[in-house]
N, C-alpha and C positions, 0 to 999 in steps of 0.2 A: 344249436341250443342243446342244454343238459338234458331229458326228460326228467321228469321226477321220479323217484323210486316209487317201485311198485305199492309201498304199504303206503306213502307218503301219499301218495296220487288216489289211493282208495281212502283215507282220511278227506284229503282235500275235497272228494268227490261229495263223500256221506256229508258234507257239512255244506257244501253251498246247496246241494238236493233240499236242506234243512230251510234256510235262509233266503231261496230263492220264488219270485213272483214268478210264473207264466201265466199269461192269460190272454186264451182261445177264444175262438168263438164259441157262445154259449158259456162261460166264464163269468162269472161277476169279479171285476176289480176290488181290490181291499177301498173299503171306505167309498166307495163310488156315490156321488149324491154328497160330498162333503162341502157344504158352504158354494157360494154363488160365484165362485171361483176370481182370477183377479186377472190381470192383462193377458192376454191370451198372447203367446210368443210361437209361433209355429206351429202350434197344435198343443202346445207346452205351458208353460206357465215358468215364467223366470224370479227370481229371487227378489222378495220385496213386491209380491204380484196380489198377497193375499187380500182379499176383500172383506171387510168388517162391518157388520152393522150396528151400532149402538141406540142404546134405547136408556128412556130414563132423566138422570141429574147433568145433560150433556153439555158444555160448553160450547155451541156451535163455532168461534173461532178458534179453538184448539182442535177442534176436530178437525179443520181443513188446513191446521197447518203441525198439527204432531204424524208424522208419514207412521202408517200401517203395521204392523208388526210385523218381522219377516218370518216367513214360513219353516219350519222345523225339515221340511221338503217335502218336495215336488217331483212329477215325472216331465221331461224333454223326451222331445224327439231324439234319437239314436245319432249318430253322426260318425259315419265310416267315412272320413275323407272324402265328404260329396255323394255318399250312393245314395239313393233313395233309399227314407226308411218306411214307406208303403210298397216297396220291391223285395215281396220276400223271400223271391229265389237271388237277387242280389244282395241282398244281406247275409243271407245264407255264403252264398260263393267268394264275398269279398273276406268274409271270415276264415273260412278252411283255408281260405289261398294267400291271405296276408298276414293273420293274425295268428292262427292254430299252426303256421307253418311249422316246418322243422330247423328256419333258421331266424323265428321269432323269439321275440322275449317275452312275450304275453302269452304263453301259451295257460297259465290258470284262469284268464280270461273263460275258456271253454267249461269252468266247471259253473261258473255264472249261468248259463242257458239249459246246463242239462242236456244229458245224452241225447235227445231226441226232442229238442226245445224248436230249431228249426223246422223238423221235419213235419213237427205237429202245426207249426204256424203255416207253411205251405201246401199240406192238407188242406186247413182247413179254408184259404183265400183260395185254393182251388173248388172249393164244394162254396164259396159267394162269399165269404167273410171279408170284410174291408176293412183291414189289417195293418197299422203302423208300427214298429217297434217304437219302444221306451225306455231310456237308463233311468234309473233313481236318483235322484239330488239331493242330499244331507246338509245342511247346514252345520259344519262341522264345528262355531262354535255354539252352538245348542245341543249338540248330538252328546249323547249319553259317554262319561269317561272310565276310564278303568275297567277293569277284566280285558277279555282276550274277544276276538271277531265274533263270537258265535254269540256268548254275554252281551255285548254291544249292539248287535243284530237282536236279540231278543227286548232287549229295550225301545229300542225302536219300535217293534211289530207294537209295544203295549201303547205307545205314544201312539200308537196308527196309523204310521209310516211304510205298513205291510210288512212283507217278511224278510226284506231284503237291507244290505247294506254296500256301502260303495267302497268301502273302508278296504285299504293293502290289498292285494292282490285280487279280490274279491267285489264283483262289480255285483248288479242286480238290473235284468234286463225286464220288459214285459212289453207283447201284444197284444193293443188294445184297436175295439170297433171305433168309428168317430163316437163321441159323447159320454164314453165310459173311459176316459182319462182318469183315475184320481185327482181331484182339487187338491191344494196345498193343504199339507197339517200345520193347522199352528199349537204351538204349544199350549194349555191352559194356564200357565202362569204368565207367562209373557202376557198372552190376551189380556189377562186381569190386571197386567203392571199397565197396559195399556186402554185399560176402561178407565184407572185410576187417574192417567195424564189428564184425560180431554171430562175430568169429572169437573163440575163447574161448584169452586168452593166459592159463594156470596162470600164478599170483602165485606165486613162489617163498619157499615158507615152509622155512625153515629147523630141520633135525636136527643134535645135535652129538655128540661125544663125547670126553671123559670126561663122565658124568653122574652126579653123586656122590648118591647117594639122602640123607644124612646131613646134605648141605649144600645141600639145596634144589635138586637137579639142575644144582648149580654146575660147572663148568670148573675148570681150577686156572692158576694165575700159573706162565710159563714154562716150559710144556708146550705140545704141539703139540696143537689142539684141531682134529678133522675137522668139516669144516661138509660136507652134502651137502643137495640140495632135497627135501623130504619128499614130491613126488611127482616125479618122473620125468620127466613130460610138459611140465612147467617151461620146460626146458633142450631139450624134443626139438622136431623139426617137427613145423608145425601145417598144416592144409590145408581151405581148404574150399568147395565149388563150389556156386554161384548158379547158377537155372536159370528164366530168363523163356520159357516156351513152345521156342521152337527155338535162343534163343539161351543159351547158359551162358559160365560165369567161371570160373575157376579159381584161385585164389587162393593161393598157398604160400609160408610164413613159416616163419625159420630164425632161430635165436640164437648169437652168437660165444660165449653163456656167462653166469656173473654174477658181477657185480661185487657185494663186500660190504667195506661201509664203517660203520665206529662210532667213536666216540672212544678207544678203546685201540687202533683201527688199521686196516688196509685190504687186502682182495687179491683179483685178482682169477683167476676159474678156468673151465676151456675144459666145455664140456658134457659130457665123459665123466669129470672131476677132478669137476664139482658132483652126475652119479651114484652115484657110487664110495663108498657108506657105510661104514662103521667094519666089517670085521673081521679079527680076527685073524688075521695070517701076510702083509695087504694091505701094500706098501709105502709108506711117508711119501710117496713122491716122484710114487703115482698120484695120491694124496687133493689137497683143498680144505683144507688147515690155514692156523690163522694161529696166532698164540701173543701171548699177552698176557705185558707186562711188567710188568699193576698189576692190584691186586682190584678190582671194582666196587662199590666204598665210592662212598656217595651217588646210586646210582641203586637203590633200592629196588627193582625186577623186574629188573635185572640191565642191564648192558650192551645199548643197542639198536643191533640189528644188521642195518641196512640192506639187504639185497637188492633188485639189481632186474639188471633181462635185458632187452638194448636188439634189437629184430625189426626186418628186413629182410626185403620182399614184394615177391613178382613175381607177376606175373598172367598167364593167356592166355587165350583162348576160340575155341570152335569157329566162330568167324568169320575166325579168322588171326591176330587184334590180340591185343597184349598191351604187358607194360613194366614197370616198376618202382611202388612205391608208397613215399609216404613211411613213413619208418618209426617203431613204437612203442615203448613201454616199460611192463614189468609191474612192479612193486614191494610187496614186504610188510615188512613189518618183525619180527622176533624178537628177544626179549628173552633174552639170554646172564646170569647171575651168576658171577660168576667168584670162588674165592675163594685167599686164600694157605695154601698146606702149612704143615704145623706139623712139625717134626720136635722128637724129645727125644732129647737126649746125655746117657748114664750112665757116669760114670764109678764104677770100682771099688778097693779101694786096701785 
């Protein structure tokens, strides 16, 4: 193998010195204590492991079936072709002798643990330390893009993914005690694209009145029919906070209202007019009315009566970040029959 030029190789060195995790006994891990972490894989935590708790406006079946956000990353156990990565004079050795060789290709590999990264982890398992090595794992399509390794590595670190990057020549190793692993980072925007999934937007199912018991819970032709949403929550704010270990989301969705559209006509009504149910002494002009001009001849269950309620979401979290989300739409549909009054004229003589 080539070495690297001497300036080249004291560049390469000052920069993974920069970018690199080690951590000893008596060390605290970047981020240690982050979230309740998620499958446990060898001591590790593998991709798609992060654990979330949600709190709030929740869907319970979208929670159990929209899968977890994956993690921005994680640290694995080390994996030299089988050595043990709690053998730290074997990790040590299988490194100098396979990988730093002179007829290796990985020899930038070495600037990843730093001049004296093993020596200090064999110390200190010598003096009781109970020491596994660590690579870093990027999610590389979440991983921060553009500029050059050290840019990209410093991104990272602010996301709190520590100080390390796995990115081109440049690996990031660390030894950790049991229980001082880093948990998975997840990104706070993801989190909050993902409080937004499993957010439970009420379908507005529609209540009406006049409900004529005689004629099938029909409406009547040119009368003012009150539509209101038969629950409440429909039309009202929704909110609901994602929580990755230290990092959380915040999620909160609002409606202009609902629109209700059928083929005898259309209107639409602000959130406190789609509350506002039928009673007496209430005035026409708080309600949700529409008035039909014709019976619902030829639709057998009546008039279908379109609802739906278009959400607008902003997000923040205890990281500072936040922002908008696109927005959704709830829709149910109710079935109106509407029928024509009959009046009779007697005359007398």
């Amino acid at each position: 193998m080539t070495h690297l030029p001497r300036a080249r190789a004291r560049a390469a060195l000052a920069l993974a010195t920069t970018v690199t995790v080690l951590s000893v006994a008596g060390t605290s891990p970047a981020h240690a204590g982050l979230g309740t972490g998620g499958a446990s894989t060898g001591g590790g935590y593998g991709v798609g492991a992060s654990q979330v708790t949600v709190t709030g406006d929740v869907d319970a079946s979208l929670q159990a079936s929209v899968p977890s956000p994956p993690p921005l990353c994680y640290w694995k156990p080390l994996d030299f072709a089988g050595v043990d990565p709690s053998d730290m004079q074997a990790v040590s050795d299988y490194y100098w002798e396979k990988i730093h060789s002179p007829s290796s290709t990985q020899a930038a590999y070495y600037y990843a643990f730093g001049e004296d990264g093993f020596a200090q982890a064999i110390k200190a398992a010598k003096n009781g330390a109970d020491l596994t090595w660590y690579e870093l794992v990027v999610d590389e399509k979440q991983a921060p893009s553009g500029g050059d390794y050290y840019q990209q590595s410093r991104a990272l670190s602010r996301l709190g993914c520590g100080e390390g990057t796995n990115r081109g020549s440049l690996v990031s190793y660390a030894a950790f005690e049991p229980g001082q692993v880093p948990e998975p980072v997840v990104d706070p925007e993801i989190l909050a694209q993902y409080a937004y999934e499993v957010m439970d937007l009420v379908e507005p199912t529609l209540q009406w009145n006049p409900q004529l018991d005689d004629l099938g819970q029909a409406s009547l032709v040119n009368l003012d029919t009150w539509f209101w949403v038969d629950d409440p929550e429909a039309v009202g704010e929704r909110s609901v906070t994602a929580t990755a270990g230290a990092v959380s989301a915040t999620v909160t969705a609002t409606t202009g209202g609902v629109s209700i559209t059928s083929p005898a006509g259309t209107t639409q009504c602000s959130p406190e007019e789609a509350r506002t149910s039928y009673r007496p002494g209430v005035a026409t002009s708080s309600a949700c009315t529409l008035t039909f001009s014709r019976a619902s001849h030829g639709y057998p269950r009546g008039f279908p009566m379109a609802a739906s309620t278009d959400w607008e979401a902003t997000w923040t979290s205890n990281t500072g970040e936040g922002g908008d989300l696109d927005g959704r739409t709830a829709a149910q549909t109710t079935y109106v029959p509407v029928a024509e009054s009959q009046s009779v004229v007697e005359s007398t003589g």
